[in-house]
FIVOVEX-627307 format. One record per residue (C-alpha): residue number from 1; residue in three letters; x, y, z. Coordinates in Angstrom, 1 decimal. Each point is the difference from the previous one (the first is absolute). Last residue first. Layout:
BEGIN
PT   seq   type        X        Y        Z
PT   NUM    ala        X        Y        Z
...
This chain:
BEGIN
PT   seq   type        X        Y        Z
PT   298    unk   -130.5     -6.1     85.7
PT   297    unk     -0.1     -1.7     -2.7
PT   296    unk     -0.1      2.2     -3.7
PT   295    unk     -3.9      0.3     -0.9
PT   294    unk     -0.6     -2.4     -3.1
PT   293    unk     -1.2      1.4     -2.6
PT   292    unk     -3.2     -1.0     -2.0
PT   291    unk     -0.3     -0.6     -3.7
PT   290    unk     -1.8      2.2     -2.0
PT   289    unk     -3.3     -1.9     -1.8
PT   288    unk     -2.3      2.5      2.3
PT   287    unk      1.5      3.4     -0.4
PT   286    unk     -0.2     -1.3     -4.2
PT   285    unk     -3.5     -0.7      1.2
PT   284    unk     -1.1      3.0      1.2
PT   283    unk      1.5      2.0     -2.4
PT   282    unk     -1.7     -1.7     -2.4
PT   281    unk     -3.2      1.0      1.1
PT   280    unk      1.3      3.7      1.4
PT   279    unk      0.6      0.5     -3.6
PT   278    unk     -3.5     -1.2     -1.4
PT   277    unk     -1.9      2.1      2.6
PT   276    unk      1.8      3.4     -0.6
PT   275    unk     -0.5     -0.6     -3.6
PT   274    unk     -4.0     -0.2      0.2
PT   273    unk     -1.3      3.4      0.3
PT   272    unk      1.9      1.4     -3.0
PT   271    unk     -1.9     -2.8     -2.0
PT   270    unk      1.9     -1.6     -3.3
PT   269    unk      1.4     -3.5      2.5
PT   268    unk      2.3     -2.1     -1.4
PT   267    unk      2.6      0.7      2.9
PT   266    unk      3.3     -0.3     -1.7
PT   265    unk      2.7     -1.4      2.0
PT   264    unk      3.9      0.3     -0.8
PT   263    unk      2.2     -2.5      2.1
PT   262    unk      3.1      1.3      1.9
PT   261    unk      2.4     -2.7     -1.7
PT   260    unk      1.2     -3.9      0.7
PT   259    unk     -3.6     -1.3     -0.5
PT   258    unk     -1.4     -1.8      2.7
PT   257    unk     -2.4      2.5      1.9
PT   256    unk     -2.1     -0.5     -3.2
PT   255    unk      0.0     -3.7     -0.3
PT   254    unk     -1.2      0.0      3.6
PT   253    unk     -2.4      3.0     -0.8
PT   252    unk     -1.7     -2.4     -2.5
PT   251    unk     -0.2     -2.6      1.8
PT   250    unk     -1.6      2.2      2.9
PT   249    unk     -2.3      1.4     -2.7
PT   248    unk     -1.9     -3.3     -0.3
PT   247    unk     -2.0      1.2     -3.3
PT   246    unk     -3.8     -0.8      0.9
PT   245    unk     -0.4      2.6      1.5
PT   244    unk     -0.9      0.2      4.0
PT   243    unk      3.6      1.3      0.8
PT   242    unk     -1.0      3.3     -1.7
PT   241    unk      1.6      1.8     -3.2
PT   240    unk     -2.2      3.6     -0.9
PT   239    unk     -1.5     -0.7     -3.2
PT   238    unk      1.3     -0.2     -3.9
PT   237    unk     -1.0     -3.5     -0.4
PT   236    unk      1.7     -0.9      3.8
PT   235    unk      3.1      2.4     -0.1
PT   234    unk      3.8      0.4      0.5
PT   233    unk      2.1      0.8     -3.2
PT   232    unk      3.6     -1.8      0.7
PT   231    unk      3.2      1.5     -1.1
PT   230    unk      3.5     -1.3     -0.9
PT   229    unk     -0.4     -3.7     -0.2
PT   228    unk      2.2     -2.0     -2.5
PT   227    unk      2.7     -0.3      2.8
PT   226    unk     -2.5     -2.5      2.0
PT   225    unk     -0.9     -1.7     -2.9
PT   224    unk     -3.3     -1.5     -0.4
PT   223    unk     -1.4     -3.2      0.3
PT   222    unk     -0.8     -0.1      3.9
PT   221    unk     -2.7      2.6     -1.2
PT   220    unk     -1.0     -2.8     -2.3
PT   219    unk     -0.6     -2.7      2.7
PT   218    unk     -1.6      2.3      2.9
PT   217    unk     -2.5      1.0     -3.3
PT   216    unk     -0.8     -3.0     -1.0
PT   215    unk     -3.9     -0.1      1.1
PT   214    unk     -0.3      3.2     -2.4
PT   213    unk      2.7      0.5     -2.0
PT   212    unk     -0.7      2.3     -2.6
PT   211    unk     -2.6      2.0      2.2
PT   210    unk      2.6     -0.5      2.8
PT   209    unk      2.9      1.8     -2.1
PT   208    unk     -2.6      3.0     -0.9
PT   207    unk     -0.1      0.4      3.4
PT   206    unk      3.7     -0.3      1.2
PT   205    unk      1.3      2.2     -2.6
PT   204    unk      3.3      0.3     -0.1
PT   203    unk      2.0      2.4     -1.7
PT   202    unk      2.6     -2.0     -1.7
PT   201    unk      4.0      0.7     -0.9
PT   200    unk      2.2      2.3     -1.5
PT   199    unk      2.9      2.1      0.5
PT   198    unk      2.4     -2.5      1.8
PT   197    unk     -1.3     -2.8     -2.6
PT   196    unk      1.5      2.6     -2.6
PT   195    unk      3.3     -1.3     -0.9
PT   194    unk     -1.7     -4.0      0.2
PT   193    unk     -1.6      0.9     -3.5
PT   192    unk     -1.1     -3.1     -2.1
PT   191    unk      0.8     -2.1      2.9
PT   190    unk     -1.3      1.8      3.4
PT   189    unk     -2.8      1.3     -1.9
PT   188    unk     -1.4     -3.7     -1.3
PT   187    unk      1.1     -1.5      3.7
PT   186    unk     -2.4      3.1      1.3
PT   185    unk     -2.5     -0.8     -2.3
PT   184    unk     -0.3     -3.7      0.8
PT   183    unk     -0.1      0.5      3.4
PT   182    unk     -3.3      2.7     -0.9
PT   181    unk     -1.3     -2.8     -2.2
PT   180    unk      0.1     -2.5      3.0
PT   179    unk     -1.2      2.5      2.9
PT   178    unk     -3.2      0.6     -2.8
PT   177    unk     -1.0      3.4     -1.5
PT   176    unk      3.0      1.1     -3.2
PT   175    unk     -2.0     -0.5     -2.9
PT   174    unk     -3.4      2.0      0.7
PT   173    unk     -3.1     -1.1      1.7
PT   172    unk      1.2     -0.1      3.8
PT   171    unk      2.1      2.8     -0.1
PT   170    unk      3.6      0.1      0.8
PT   169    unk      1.6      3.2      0.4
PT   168    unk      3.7      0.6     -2.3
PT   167    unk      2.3      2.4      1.7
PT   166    unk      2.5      2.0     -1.7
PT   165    unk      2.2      2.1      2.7
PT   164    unk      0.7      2.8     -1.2
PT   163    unk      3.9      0.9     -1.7
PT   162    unk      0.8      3.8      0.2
PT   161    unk      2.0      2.2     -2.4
PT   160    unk     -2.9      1.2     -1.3
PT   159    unk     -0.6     -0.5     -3.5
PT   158    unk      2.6     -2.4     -0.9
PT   157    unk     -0.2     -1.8      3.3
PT   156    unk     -3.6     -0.1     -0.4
PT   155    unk      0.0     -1.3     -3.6
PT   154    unk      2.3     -2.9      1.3
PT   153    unk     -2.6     -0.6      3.0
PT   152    unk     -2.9     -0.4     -2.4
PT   151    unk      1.7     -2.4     -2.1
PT   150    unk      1.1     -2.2      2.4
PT   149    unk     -3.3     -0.1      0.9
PT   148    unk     -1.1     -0.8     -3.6
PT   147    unk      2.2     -2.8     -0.5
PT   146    unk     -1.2     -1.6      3.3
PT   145    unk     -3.6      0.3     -1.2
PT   144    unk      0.9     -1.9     -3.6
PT   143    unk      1.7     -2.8      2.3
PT   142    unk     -2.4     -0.6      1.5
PT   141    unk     -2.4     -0.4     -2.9
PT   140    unk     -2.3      2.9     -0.5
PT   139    unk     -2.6     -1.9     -1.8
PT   138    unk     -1.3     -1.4      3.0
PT   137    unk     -2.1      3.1      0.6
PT   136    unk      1.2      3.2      1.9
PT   135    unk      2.5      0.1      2.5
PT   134    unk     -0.2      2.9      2.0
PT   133    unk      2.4      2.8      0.1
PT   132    unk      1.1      1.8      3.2
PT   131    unk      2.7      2.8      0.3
PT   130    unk      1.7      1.0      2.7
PT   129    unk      2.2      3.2      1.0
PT   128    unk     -1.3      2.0     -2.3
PT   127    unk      1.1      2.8     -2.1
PT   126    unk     -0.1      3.3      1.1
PT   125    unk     -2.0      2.9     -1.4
PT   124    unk     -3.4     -0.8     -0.8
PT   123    unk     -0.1      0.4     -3.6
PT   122    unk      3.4     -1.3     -0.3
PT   121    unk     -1.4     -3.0      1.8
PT   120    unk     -3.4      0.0     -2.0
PT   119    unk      3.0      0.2     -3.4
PT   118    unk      2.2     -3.5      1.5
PT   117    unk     -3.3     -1.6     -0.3
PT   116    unk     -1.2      0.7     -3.0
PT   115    unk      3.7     -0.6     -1.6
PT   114    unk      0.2     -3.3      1.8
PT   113    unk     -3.6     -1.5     -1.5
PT   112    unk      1.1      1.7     -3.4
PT   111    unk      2.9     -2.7      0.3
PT   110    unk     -1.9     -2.6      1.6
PT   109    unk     -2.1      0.1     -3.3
PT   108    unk      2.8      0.3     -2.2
PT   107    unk      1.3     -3.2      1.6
PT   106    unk     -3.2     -2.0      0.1
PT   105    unk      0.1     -3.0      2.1
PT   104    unk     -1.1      2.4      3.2
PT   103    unk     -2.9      0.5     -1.9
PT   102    unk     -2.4      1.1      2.6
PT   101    unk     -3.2      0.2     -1.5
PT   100    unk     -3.0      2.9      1.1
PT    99    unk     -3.2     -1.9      1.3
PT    98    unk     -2.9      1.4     -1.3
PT    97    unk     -4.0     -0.9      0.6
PT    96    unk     -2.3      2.3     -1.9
PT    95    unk     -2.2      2.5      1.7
PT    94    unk      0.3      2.7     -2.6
PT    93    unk      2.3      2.7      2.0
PT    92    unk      2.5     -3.6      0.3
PT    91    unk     -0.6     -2.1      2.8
PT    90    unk      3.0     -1.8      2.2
PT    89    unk      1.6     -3.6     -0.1
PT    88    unk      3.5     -0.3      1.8
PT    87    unk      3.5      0.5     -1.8
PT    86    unk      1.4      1.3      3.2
PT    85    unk      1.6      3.0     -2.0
PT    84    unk      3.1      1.6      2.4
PT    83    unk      0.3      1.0      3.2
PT    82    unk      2.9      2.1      0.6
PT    81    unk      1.4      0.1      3.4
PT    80    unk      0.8      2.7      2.0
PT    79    unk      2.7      1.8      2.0
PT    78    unk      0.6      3.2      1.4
PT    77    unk      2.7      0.8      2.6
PT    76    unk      0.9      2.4     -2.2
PT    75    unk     -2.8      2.1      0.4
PT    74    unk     -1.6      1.4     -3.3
PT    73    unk      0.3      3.9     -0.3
PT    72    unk     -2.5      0.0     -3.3
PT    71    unk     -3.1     -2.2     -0.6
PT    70    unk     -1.3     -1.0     -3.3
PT    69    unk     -3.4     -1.1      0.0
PT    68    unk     -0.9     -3.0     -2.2
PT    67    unk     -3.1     -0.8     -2.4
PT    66    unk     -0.3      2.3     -2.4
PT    65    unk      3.6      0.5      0.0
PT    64    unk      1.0     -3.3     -0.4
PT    63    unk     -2.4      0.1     -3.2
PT    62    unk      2.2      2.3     -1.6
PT    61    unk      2.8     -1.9      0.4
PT    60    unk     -2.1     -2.9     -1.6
PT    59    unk     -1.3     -3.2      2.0
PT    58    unk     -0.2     -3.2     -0.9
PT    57    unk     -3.5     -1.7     -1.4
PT    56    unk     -1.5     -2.0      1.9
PT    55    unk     -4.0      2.4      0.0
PT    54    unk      0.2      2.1     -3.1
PT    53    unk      2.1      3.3      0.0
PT    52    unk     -1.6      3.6      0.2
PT    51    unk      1.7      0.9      2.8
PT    50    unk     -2.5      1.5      2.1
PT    49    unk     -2.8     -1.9     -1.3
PT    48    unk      1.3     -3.8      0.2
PT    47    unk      1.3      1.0      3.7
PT    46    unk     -3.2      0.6      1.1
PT    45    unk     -1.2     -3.1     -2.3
PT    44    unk      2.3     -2.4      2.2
PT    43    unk      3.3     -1.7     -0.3
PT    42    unk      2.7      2.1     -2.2
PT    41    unk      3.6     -2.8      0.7
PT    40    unk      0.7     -0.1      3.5
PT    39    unk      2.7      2.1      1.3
PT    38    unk     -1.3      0.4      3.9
PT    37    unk      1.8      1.6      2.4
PT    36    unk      1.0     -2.1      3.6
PT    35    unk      1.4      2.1      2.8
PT    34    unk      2.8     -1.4      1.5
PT    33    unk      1.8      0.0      3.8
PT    32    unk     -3.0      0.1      1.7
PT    31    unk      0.0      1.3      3.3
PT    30    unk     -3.7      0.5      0.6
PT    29    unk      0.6      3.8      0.4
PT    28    unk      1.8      0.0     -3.4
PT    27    unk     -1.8     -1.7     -2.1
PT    26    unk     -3.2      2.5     -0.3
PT    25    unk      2.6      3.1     -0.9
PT    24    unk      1.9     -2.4     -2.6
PT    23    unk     -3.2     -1.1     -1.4
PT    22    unk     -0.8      4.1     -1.1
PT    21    unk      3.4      0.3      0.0
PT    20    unk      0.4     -1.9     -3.0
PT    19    unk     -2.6      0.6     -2.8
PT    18    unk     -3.5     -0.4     -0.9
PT    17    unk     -1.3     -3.4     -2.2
PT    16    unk     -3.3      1.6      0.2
PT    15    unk     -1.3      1.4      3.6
PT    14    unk      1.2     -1.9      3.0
PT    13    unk     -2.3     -1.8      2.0
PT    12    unk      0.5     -3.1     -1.8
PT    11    unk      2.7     -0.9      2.1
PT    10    unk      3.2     -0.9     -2.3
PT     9    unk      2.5     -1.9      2.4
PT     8    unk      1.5      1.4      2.8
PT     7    unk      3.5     -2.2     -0.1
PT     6    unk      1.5     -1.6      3.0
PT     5    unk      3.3     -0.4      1.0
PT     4    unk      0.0     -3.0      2.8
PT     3    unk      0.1     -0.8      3.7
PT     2    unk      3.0     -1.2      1.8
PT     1    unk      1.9     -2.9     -1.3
């Protein structure tokens, strides 16, 4: 399988949450096939002050326009995927520690989670292609997160006519981190709600798996479907990826070079300077893990 579809993610470069052909103009000459835009919940006191709204909280329509750029005469070979709340810790405008809850268990919740979501895309124009959500805390049983992707891509459909792909991430400190709890996802998804299993998978993380896994990290990568994986975010702690980390990248490429679909690869890298790097990285060893072809006798 040559190569792979990968997605510019959100370089820090770019002023406020902006729009799409701002990252579509920077994707493009590196080939991408996605540009990443970010849907996190309001995260910093910039954003406190022009929307008025406390640190976590969701956004308002009329905070979307604070904070977005609409954008008219979008390609249509444009594609992007939505990045939603990480449910990491941040400062509020007073210095106190906040980290905004995912309550994936809590329909209403997952409901106004949808309609925020499903207004930034009419915002922007298109609806995505992808969308990421993250775990959150071991409240959000499996079965709770399954529930609320199938949720998400019903209120697509209805608003759209379109059904994203859902993908969870793993992340070392939230629900859904180890090889063993993402198995045991996947068989929770492919039970409660084996209709969407083609629309919905994991975005894996390879870093945050290791910082969960540490010294069993060949072990619980072997853990994890192969049909579960749908995208993979490429980094070493949010630095370029090099073969002196600690993560053994060519294990991870080999599971990579494995699954039965062009994969999706997300440099985690937020510098302009540094996306270049991170692609030719794993294009070098995708190149590497092809197998080689016998020249026909002579």
């Amino acid at each position: 399988m040559p190569g792979a579809d990968y997605i510019y993610p959100n370089v820090t470069e770019l002023a406020r949450r902006g729009g799409l052909l701002e990252r579509w103009h920077l994707a493009e000459p590196l080939g991408c096939t996605y540009i990443e835009i970010p849907a996190d919940f309001v995260k910093n006191r910039t954003e406190v002050e022009r929307t008025g709204q406390e640190i976590g909280s969701m956004l308002t329509r009329s905070s979307m326009e604070h904070l977005y750029e609409q954008d008219r005469d979008l390609p249509g070979s444009l594609s992007y995927v939505i990045h939603t709340e990480p449910a990491i810790p941040r400062r509020d405008q007073h210095g106190r520690q906040v980290t905004a809850a995912l309550r994936w268990h809590d329909a209403d919740w997952v409901g106004a989670f949808s309609d925020m979501l499903l207004e930034i895309e009419d915002f922007l124009g298109i609806p995505p292609d992808i969308i990421e959500i993250h775990p959150g805390d071991r409240k959000n049983t499996h079965a709770a997160i399954v529930a609320a992707m199938h949720t998400l891509i019903v209120a697509h459909w209805d608003a759209f006519g379109v059904e994203p792909l859902v993908l969870v991430e793993n992340h070392k400190d939230q629900g859904v981190s180890t090889g063993s709890r993402i198995q045991a996802f996947w068989a929770t998804l492919k039970n409660l709600h084996p209709e969407i299993a083609g629309l919905a998978g994991i975005a894996l993380d390879p870093w945050h798996l290791y910082s969960a896994a540490r010294e069993e990290f060949p072990g619980s990568l072997g853990e994890i479907p192969a049909e579960a994986l749908r995208a993979f975010h490429i980094h070493n702690n949010l630095n370029l990826p090099s073969m002196n980390d600690a993560i053994p990248w060519r294990e991870v490429f080999r599971v990579i070079s494995r699954i039965p679909e062009t994969p999706r690869i997300k440099p985690v890298v937020y510098q302009k300077s540094r996306v270049a790097g991170a692609i030719a990285f794993c294009d070098e060893l995708l190149a590497a893990l092809q197998p080689v072809i016998a020249a026909p006798p002579a």
